[in-house]
N, C-alpha and C positions, 0 to 999 in steps of 0.2 A: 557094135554092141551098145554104144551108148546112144545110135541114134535110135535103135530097136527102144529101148529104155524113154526115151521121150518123146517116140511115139505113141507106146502104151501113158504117160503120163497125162499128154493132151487128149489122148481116147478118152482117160477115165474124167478127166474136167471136163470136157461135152457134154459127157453121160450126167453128169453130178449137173451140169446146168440146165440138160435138156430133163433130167428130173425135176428139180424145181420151179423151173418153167409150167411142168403141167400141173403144182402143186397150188394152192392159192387158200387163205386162212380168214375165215371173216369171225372178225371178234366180237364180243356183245355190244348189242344195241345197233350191231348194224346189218345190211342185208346187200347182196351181192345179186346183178345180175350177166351174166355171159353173154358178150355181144359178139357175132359172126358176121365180120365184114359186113357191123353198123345195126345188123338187125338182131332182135332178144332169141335168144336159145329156147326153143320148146320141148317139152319131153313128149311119151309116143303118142299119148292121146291130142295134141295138140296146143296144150297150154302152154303159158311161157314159164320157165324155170328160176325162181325166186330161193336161194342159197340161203338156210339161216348158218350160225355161229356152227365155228367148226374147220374142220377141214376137210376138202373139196380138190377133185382134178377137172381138168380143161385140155383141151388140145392148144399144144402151144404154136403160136404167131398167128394160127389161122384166129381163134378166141379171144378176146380181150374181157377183163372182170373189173366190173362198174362197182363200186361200194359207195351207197348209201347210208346215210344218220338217219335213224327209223326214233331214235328215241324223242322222248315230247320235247317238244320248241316251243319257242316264246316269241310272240312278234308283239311289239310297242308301238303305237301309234302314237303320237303327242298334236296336240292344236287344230285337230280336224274340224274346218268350219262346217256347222249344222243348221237349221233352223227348223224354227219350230212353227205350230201351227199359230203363232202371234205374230209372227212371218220378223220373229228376232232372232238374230243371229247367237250361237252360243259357242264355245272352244269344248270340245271333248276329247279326252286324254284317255285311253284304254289301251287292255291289250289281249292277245288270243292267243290260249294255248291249243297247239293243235301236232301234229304227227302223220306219216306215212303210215295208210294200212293196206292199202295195195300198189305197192310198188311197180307192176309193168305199168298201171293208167297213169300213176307218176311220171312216171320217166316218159310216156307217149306222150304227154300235154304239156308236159315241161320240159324236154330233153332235161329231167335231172337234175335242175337249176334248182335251189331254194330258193335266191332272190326271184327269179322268176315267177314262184309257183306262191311269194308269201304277195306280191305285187296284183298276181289275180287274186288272193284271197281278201286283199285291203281292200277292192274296190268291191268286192261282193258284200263285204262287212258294211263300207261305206253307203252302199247303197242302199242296207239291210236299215242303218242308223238314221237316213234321211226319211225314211218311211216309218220308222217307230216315232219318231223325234215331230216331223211334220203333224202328224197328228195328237199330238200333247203339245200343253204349255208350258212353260219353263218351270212351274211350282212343280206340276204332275213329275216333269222327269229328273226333277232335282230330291221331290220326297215319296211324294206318293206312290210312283210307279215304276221307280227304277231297277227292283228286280223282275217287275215281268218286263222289260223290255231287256235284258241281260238274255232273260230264259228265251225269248219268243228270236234274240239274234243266234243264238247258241245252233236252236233248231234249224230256223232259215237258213245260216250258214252251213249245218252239215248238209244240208239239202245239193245246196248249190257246190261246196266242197268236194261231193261224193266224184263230183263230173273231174277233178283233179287226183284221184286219189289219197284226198287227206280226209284223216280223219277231227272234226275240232271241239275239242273235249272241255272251252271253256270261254265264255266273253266277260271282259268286268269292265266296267268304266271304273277308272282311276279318280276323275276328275272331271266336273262341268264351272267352265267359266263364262262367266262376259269380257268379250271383245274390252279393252281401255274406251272405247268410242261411246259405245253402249251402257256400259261400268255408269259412266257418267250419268248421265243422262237418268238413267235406274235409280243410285245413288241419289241425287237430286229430287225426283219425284220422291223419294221415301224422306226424304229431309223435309218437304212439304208437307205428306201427308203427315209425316210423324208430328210437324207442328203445329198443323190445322188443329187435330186431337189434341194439342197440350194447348190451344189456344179458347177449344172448346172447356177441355176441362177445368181451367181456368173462369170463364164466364161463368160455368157454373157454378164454380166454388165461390166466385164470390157473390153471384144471386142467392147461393143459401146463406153464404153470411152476412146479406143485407138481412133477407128476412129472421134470420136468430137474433141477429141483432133487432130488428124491430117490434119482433116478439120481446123480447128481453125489456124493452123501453116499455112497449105496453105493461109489462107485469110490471115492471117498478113503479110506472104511474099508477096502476093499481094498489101496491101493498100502500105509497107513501097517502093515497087517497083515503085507505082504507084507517091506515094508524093515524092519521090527523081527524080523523071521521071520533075515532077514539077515546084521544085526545082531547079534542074538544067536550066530547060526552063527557068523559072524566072526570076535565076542569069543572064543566059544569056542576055535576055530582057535589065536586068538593067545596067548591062554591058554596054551592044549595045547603049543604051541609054545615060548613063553617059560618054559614048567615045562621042558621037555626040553632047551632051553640052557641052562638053571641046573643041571639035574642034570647034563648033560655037562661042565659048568664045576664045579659042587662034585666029580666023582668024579677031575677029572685033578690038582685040587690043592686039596682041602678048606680048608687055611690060608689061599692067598692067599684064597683068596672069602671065607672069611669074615673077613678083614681088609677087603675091598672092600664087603663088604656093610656093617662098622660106618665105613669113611670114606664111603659115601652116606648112613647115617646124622647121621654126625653132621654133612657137608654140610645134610643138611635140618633139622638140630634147631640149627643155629648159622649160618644163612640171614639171620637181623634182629639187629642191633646190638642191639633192644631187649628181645629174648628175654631171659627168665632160667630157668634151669633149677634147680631145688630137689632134689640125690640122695648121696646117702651115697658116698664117695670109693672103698670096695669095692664098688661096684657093679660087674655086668657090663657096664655099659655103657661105662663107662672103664677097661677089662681092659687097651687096648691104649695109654692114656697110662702106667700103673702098670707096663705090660711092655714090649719090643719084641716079646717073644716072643708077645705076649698068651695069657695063659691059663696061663704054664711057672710062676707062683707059685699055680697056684689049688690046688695040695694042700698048701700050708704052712699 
């Protein structure tokens, strides 16, 4: 009885495993295909049979179920040497986002491998990058043009993609460098040019500050020409003047003036207590201490 009993137990474990054997579960984002001793399972009309999410039977030991990552990937490239059509080298850093949209040509071209299939896609990319890159200059794919050469790799890529199965939904460059070598060397000529310009602008500035400045000297030489031109006139004027009140003043009374002319005299020759004056007592200059009348003893 009890070996009845654990033959029916081991019957019913076969059954339970030769069930789940034919069972098989593909979860989201990814896609199954049935291989039959190596080769893809097709259905009646002859296609190969691509399993989405769900669950699914198989015949088991004969069947084996392949599961693929269908969902988007990322592949990163860093440092890829480029050149350009200046024939300089440049470092480019990108990356592609891309995904499986038919799975049998997948798995034909690639046995299935993602490294494998991202390895063909790097060098399709790369050869897409030397031909956008070759014909632009380092300014062009640094400012000017760098999204059409993202869009024009996107396309070419799924061109050549299509022949793997992938589908590639996106190219960006990360990053464009110079090589340390070339760095140099770049760096350097722009340190020149930069100070040819500051060497020029320089001469310039001070050619115009020569000539401000010697404009400047002209006009001064001019006003000081012009106000001593003036001056002169002026004095003259006052001159002319000051003679013509004196002679109108000496012709209405000869005496007083010239009484007024020797007390402005001797106002200014007896101005300092310390003054001494050295002069003979008949002098003319003391006519009018020696006279009231000054001058009425000078024929004695």
């Amino acid at each position: 009885m009890k070996t009845i009993k654990g033959l029916e137990l081991g019957l019913l474990i076969c059954l339970i495993v030769a069930v789940l054997s034919c069972m098989f579960t593909v979860r989201e984002g990814e896609q199954v295909l049935l291989l039959r001793l190596g080769k893809i399972e097709v259905d009646e009309q002859g296609n190969p049979q691509v399993f989405q999410p769900g669950l699914h039977f198989k015949i088991p030991l004969i069947t084996q179920a392949r599961y693929f990552d269908v969902r988007l990937q990322t592949l990163a490239i860093e440092s890829s040497r480029i050149v350009t059509e200046e024939k300089k080298d440049v470092l480019v850093d990108y990356y592609i986002k891309w995904r499986v949209n038919n799975l049998p040509v997948y798995y034909t071209r690639t046995n299935g491998d993602r490294h494998e299939a991202e390895v063909l896609l790097e060098q399709q990319i790369n050869d897409g990058l030397r031909a956008q890159f070759g014909r632009r200059t380092i300014k062009e794919v640094v400012a000017n043009e760098r999204a059409d050469i993202m869009e024009s790799l996107r396309k070419k890529a799924n061109q050549n993609a299509a022949e793997l199965g992938i589908d590639v939904v996106d190219v960006r460059l990360k990053g464009i460098d110079l090589p340390d070598e070339v760095s140099a060397a770049v760096f350097d000529r722009m340190r020149a040019e930069r100070e040819r310009v500051a060497a020029e602008h320089r001469s310039e500035g001070k050619a115009q500050a020569e000539a401000i400045r010697a404009q400047s000297d002209a006009n001064v030489t001019v006003v000081l020409a012009k106000a001593k031109s003036e001056a002169i006139k002026l004095r003259g004027d006052g001159d002319a003047l000051a003679a013509k009140i004196y002679a109108e003043a000496y012709s209405r009374d000869p005496k007083f003036y010239s009484f007024y002319q020797s007390l402005l005299a001797y106002g200014s020759a007896f101005n300092n207590k310390k003054d001494v004056l050295v002069l003979s007592p008949d002098s003319q200059f003391f006519k009018y201490f020696n006279s009231m009348q000054g001058g009425a003893n000078e024929g004695k």
